[in-house]
C-alpha positions as CSV (number, residue, x, y, z in Angstrom):
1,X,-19.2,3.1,-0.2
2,X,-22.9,2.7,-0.2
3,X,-24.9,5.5,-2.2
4,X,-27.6,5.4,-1.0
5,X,-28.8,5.7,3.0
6,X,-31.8,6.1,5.2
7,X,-30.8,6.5,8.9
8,X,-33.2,6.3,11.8
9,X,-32.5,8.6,14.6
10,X,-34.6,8.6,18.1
11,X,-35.8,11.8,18.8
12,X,-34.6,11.3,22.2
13,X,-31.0,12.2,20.7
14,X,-32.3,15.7,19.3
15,X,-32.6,16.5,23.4
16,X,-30.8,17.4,26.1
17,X,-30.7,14.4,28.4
18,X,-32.8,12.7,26.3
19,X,-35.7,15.6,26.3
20,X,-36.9,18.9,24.8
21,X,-34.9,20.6,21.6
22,X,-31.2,21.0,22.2
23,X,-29.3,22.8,19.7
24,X,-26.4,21.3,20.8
25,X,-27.6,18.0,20.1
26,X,-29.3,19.1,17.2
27,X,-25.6,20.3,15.8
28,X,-24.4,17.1,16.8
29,X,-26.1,15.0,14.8
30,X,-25.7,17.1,11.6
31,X,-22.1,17.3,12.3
32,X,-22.2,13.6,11.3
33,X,-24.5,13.8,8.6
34,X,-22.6,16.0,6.7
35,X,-19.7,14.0,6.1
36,X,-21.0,11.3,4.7
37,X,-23.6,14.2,2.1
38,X,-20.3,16.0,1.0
39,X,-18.9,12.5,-0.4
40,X,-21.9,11.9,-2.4
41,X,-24.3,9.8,-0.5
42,X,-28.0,10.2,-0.8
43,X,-29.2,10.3,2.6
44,X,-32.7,10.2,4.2
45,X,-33.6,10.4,8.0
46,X,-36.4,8.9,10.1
47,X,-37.0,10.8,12.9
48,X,-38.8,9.3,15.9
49,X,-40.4,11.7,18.8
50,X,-39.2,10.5,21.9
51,X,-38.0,13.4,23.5
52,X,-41.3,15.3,23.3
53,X,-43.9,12.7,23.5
54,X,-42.8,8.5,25.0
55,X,-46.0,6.8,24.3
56,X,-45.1,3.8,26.3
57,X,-44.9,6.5,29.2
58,X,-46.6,9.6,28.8
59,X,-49.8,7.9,27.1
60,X,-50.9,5.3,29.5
61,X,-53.2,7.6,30.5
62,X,-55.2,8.5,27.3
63,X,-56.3,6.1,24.3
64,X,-53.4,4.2,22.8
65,X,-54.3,5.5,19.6
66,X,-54.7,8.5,20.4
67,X,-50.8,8.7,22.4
68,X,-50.1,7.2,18.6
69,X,-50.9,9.8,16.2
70,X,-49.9,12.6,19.7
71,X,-46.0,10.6,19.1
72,X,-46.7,11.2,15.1
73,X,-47.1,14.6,15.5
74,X,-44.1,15.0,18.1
75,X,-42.1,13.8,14.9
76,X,-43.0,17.0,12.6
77,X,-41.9,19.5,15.2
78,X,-38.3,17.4,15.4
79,X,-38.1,17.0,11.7
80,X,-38.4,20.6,10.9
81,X,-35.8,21.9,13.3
82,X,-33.8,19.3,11.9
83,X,-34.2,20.6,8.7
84,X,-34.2,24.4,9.3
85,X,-30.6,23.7,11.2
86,X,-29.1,22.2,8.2
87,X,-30.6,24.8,5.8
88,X,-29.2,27.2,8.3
89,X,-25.4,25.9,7.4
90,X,-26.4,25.9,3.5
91,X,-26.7,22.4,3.2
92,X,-30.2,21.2,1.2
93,X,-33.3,20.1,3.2
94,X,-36.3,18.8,2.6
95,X,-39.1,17.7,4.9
96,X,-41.6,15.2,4.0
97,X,-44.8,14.2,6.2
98,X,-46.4,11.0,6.1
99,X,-49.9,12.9,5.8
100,X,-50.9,15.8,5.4
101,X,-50.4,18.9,7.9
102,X,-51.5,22.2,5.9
103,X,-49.4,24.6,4.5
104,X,-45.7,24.4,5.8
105,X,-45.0,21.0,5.7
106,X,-45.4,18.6,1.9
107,X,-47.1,15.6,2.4
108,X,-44.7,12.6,0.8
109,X,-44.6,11.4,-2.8
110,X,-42.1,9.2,-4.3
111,X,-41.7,11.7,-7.1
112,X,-41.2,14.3,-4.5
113,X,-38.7,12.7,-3.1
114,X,-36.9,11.4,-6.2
115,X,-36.8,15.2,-7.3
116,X,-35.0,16.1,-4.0
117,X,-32.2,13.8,-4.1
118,X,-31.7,14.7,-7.5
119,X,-31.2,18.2,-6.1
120,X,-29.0,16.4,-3.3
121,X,-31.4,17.7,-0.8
122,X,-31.4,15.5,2.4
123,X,-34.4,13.9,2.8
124,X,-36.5,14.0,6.2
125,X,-39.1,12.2,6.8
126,X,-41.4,12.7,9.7
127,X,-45.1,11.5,10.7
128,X,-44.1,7.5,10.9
129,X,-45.8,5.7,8.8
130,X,-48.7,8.1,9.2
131,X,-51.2,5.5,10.9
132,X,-51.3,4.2,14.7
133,X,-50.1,1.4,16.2
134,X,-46.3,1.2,13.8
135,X,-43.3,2.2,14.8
136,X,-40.8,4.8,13.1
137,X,-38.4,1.6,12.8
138,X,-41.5,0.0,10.6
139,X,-41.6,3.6,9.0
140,X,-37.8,3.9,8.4
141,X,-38.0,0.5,6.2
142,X,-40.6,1.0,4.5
143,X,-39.0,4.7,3.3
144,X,-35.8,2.3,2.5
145,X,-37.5,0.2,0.3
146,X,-39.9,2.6,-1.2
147,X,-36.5,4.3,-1.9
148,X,-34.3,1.7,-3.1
149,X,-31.7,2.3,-0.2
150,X,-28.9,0.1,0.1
151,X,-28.3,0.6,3.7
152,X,-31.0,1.4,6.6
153,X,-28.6,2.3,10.1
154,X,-30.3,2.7,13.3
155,X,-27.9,5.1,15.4
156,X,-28.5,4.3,19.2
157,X,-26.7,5.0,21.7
158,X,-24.8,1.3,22.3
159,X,-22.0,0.4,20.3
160,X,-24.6,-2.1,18.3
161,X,-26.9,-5.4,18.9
162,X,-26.7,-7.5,22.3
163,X,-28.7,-10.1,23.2
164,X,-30.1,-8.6,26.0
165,X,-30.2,-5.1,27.3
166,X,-26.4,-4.0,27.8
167,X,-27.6,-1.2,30.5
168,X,-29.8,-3.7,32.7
169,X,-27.5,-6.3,31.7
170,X,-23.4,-5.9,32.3
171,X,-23.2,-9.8,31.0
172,X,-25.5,-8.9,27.7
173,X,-23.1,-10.5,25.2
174,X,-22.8,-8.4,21.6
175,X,-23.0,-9.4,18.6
176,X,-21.7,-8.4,15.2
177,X,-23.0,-10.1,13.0
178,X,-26.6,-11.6,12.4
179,X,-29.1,-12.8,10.0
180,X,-32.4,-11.3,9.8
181,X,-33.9,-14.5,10.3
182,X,-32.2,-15.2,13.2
183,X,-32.6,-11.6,14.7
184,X,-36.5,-12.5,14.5
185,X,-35.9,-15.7,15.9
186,X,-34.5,-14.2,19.4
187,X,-36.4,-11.5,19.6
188,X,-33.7,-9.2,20.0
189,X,-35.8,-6.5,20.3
190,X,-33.2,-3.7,18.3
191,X,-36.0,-3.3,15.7
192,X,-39.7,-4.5,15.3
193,X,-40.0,-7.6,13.4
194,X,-42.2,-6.0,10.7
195,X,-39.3,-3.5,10.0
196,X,-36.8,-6.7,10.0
197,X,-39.3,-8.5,7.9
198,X,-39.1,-6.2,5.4
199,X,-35.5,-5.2,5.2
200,X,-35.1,-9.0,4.4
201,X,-37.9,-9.3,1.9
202,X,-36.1,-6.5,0.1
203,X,-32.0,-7.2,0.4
204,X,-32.0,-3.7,2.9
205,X,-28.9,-4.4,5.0
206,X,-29.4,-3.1,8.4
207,X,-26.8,-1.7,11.1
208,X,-27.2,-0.8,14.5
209,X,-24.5,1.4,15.9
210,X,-23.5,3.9,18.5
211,X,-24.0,7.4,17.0
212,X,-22.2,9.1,19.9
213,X,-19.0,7.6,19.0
214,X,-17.6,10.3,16.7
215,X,-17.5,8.9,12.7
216,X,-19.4,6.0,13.8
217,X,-21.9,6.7,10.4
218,X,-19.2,7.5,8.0
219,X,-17.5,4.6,8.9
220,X,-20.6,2.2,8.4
221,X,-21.6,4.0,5.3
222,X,-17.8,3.6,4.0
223,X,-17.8,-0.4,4.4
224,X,-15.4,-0.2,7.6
225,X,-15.9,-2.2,10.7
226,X,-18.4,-0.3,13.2
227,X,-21.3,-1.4,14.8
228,X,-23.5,-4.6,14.3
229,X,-24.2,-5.9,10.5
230,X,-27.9,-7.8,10.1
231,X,-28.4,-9.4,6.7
232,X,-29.1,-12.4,4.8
C-alpha cells in the first residue's frame, strides 16, 4: 500500500451535474477518501474549479488571464467546503492556498503542511499553482513532489486513459499501461505535459481512474488492478 497520496479531483465532481455545490456529491467523494485515511495513508487533494467557473467556456469573453486567476479563486470556495464537510464528520482538515487570501484561509508552506500530516490532517490544497496560465494537473504534481508522494491519481469520470476521447469516440481503445514518455509522445491529453514531465523527472507514479466506480481509490492506493498505471 502506498503511504503516501495526492489525488486530483475536478471540481466538476463536487456538483450536481457537473455544476454548483452538491452535498451529495460532496459526501460522495469523502465517502472514498476516508477509507483509504483510516488505514494510514497521508493524503492530499487538488481541487480544480470547474463546476463554478470553465475557463475554456465561461472566459472567452474577458482576458485569459484574468478567467485564470477568476478559475483560481473558484478553487478556494470548493476546497473549503471540502474541508468543512470532513471536519463536520470529525475527520482532520486542513486547507492550504497557493497565495494568500486574508484571514480564513493559510497561505501554503512545506512546513505547514509537513506539521499537518504529522497530525494526520488531510491536506487540501486549492488556488493552483497560484499564477495564470497552469493547470491544477501542473499544480497537483508539483504538490506531489514538493511532498514526496508516491502516488499522484487523477479520479475522472472514465474507467482510465484512452487514446482518444471514449465519449466522442465508441472505438477509443484503453489502455492500461503506459510510460510517461510515451504518454507525451501521443498527446494523450489525460494530463498536461508539464504535469507528466514532472511526475517523471521525480519517479511520481500516476493513475488515472474512474472515481464513480465505488472503491476505485482504495483499490489503486492498495496496489490492486484499477484504472490506468503511467510510469517509467
Amino acid at each position: 500500500m502506498y503511504k503516501k497520496i495526492i489525488i486530483k479531483l475536478s471540481g466538476e465532481s463536487l456538483g450536481k451535474n457537473c455544476s454548483g455545490i452538491n452535498f451529495s456529491s460532496v459526501d460522495k467523494i469523502i465517502s472514498e477518501i476516508v477509507p483509504i485515511y483510516k488505514r494510514g495513508v497521508s493524503v492530499g487533494i487538488v481541487v480544480g474549479g470547474g463546476n463554478i467557473w470553465r475557463g475554456n467556456v465561461d472566459g472567452k469573453l474577458i482576458d485569459k488571464t484574468a478567467a485564470d486567476y477568476i478559475g483560481m479563486t473558484a478553487t478556494l470556495i470548493n476546497g473549503m467546503v471540502l474541508g468543512e464537510r470532513l471536519k463536520s464528520k470529525n475527520i482532520p482538515a486542513k486547507v492550504f492556498s497557493s497565495f494568500g487570501v486574508g484571514n480564513f484561509l493559510q497561505q501554503f508552506t512545506l512546513e505547514k503542511i509537513d506539521n499537518a500530516w504529522k497530525n494526520r490532517n488531510i491536506i487540501i490544497m486549492v488556488g493552483g499553482t497560484g499564477r495564470p496560465h497552469f493547470t491544477t494537473d501542473t499544480a497537483s504534481a508539483i504538490f506531489a513532489v514538493e511532498s514526496k508522494a508516491e502516488l499522484l491519481i487523477k479520479a475522472t469520470n472514465v474507467d482510465g486513459l484512452y487514446d482518444d476521447d471514449p465519449k466522442k469516440n465508441p472505438r477509443a481503445e484503453f489502455i492500461k499501461e503506459i510510460s510517461y514518455d510515451d504518454a507525451i509522445k501521443k498527446n494523450l491529453k489525460v494530463m498536461d505535459t508539464s504535469a507528466l514531465s514532472l511526475c517523471r523527472r521525480h519517479k511520481i507514479e500516476i493513475i488515472i481512474l474512474n472515481f464513480n466506480k465505488s472503491g476505485s481509490i482504495l483499490k489503486a492506493v492498495s496496489g490492486k488492478n484499477v484504472g490506468s498505471l503511467i510510469h517509467l
